[in-house]
C-alpha positions as protocol buffer text, in pm:
chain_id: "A"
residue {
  index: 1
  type: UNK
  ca { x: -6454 y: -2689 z: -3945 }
}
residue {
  index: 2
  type: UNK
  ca { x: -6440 y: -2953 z: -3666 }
}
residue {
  index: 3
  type: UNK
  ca { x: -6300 y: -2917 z: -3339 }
}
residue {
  index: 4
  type: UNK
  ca { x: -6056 y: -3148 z: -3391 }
}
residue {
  index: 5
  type: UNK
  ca { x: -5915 y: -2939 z: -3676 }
}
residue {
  index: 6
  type: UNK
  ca { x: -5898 y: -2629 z: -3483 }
}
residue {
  index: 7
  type: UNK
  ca { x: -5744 y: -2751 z: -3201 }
}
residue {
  index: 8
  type: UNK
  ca { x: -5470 y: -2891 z: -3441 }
}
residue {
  index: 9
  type: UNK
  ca { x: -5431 y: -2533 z: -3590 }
}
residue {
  index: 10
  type: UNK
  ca { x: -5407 y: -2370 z: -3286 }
}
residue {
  index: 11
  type: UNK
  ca { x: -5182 y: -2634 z: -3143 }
}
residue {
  index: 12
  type: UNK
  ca { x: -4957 y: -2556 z: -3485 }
}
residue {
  index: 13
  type: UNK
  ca { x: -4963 y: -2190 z: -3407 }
}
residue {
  index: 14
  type: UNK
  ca { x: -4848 y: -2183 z: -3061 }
}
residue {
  index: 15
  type: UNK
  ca { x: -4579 y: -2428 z: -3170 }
}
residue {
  index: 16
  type: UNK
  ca { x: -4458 y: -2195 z: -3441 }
}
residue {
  index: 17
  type: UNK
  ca { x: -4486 y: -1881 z: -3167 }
}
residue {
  index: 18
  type: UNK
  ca { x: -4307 y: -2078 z: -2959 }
}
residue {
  index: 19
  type: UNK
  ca { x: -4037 y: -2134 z: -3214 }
}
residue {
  index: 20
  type: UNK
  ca { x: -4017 y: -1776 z: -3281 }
}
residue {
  index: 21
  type: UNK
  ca { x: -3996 y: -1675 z: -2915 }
}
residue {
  index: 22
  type: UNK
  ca { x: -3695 y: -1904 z: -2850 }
}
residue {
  index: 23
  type: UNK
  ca { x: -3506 y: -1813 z: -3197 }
}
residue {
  index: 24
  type: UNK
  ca { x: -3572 y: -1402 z: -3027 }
}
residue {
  index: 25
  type: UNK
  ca { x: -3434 y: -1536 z: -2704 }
}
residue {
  index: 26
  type: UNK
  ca { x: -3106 y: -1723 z: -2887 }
}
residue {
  index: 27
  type: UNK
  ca { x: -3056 y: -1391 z: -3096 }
}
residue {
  index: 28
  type: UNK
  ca { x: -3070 y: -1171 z: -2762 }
}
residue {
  index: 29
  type: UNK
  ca { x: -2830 y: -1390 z: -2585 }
}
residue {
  index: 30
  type: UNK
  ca { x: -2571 y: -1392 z: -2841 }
}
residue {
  index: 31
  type: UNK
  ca { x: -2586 y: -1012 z: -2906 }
}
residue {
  index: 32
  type: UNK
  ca { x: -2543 y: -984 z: -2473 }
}
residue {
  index: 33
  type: UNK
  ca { x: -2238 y: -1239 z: -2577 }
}
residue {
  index: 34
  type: UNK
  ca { x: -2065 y: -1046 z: -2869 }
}
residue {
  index: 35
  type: UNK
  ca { x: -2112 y: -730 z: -2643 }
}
residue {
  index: 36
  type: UNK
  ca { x: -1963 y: -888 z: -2328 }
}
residue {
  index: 37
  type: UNK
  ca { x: -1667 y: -994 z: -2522 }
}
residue {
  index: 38
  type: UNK
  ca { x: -1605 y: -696 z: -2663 }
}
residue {
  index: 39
  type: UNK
  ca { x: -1581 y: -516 z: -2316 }
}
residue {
  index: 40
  type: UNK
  ca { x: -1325 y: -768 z: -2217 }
}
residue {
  index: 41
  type: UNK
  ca { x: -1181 y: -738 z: -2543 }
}
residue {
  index: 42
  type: UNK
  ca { x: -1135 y: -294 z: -2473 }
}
residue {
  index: 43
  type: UNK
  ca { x: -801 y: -212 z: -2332 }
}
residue {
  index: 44
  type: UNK
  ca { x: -840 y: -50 z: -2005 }
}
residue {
  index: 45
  type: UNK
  ca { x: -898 y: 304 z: -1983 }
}
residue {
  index: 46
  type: UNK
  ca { x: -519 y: 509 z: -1909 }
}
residue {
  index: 47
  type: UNK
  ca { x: -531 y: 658 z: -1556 }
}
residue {
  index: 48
  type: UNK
  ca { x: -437 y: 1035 z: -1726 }
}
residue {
  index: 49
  type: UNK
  ca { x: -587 y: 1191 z: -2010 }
}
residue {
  index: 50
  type: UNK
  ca { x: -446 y: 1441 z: -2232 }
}
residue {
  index: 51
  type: UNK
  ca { x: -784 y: 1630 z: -2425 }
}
residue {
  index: 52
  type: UNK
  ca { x: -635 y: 1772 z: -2778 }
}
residue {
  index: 53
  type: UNK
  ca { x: -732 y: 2069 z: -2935 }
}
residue {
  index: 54
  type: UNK
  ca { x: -942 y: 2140 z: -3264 }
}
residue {
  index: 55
  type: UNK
  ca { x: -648 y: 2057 z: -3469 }
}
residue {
  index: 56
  type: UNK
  ca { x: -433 y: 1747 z: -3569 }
}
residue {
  index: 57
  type: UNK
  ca { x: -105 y: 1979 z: -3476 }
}
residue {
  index: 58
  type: UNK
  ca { x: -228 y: 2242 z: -3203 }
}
residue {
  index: 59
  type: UNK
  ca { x: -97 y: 2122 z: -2802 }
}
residue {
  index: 60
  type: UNK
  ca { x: -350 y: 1968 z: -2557 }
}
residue {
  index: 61
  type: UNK
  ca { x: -597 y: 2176 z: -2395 }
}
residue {
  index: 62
  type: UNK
  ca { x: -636 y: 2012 z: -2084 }
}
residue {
  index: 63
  type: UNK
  ca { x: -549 y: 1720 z: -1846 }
}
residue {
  index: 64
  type: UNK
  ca { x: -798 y: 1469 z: -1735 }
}
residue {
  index: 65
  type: UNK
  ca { x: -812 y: 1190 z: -1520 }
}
residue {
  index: 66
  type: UNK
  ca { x: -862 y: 868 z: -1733 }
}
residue {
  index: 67
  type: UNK
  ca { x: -1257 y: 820 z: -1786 }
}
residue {
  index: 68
  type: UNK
  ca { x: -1353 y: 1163 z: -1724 }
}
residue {
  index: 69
  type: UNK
  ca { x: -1687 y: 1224 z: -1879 }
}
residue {
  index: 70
  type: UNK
  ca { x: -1588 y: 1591 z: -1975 }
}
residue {
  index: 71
  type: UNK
  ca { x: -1270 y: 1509 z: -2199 }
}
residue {
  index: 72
  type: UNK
  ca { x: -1420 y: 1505 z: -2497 }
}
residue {
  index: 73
  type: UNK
  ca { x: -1325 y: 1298 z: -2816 }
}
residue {
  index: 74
  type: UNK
  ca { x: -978 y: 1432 z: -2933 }
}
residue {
  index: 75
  type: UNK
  ca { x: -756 y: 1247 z: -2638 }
}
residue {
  index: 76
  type: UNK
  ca { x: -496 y: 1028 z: -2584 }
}
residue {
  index: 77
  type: UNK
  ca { x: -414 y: 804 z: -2270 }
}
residue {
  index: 78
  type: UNK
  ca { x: -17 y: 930 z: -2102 }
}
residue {
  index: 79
  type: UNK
  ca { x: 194 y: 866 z: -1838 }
}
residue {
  index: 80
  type: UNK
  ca { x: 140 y: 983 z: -1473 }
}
residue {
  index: 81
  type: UNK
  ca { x: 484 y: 1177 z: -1565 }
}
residue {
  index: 82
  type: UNK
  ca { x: 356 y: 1316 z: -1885 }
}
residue {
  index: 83
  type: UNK
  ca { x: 37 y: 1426 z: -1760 }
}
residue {
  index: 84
  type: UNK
  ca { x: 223 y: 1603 z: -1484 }
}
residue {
  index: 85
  type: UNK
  ca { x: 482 y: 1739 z: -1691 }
}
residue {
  index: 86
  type: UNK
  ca { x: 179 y: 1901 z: -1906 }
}
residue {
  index: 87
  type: UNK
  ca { x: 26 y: 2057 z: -1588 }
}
residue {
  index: 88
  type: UNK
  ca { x: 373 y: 2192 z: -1498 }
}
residue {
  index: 89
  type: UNK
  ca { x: 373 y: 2333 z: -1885 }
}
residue {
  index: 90
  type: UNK
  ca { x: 97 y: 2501 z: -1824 }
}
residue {
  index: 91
  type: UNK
  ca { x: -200 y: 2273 z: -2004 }
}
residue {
  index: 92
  type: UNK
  ca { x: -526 y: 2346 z: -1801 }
}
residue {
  index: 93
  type: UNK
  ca { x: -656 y: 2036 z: -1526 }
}
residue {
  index: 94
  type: UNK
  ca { x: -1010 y: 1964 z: -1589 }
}
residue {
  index: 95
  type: UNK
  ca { x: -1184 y: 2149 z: -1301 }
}
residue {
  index: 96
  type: UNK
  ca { x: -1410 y: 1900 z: -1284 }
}
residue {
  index: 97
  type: UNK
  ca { x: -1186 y: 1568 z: -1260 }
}
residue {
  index: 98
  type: UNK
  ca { x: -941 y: 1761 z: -1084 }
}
residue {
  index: 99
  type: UNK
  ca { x: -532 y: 1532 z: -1236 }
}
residue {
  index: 100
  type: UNK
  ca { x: -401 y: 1830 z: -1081 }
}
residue {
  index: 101
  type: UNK
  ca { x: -505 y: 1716 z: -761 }
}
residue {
  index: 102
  type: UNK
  ca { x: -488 y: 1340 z: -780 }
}
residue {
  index: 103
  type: UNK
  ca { x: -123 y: 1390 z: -912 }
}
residue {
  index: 104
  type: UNK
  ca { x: -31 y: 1602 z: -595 }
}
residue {
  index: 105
  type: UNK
  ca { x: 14 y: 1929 z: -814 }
}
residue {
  index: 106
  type: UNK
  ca { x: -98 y: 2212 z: -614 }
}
residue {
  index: 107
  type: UNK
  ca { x: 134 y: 2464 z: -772 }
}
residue {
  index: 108
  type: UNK
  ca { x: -147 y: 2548 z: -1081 }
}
């Protein structure tokens, strides 16, 4: 084999590694994209939380403030009013995000 031809092949494989390296970078910028417009696509997170129970019909089990890390999966954004109407009820404040606070009620 002469110089000449290896120098062509390894001129062809750096082309084709370069290929591949740019069609990676293309593919990671559009998933960055897809996942930037999805953020801005999220409706923003409800100042109160109410955390639900085990079941579909049982009452909430606590009050959160909206994006506490400790309300779990079973909740729904509310109203300042209904979150503190559900404190005044009686439905625990999350002792670590502390609605009952943040709302002003200091009666719990």
């Amino acid at each position: 084999m002469s110089v000449t031809n290896v120098a062509l092949g390894h001129k062809n494989w750096l082309a084709l590694s370069l290929y591949r390296v740019r069609q990676q970078i293309a593919a990671a910028e559009r998933r960055e994209q897809e996942q930037q417009r999805g953020e801005q696509g999220r409706p923003p997170m409800p100042d109160w939380i109410l955390e639900g129970g085990l079941n579909r019909g049982s009452p909430p089990v606590a009050v959160h403030v909206g994006g506490c890390h400790m309300a779990g999966k079973r909740w729904k954004g509310v109203s300042r009013d209904v979150a503190l109407r559900a404190l005044i009820e009686g439905i625990d404040a999350c002792g670590h995000c502390r609605p009952d606070a943040a709302l002003g009620y200091l009666d719990g």
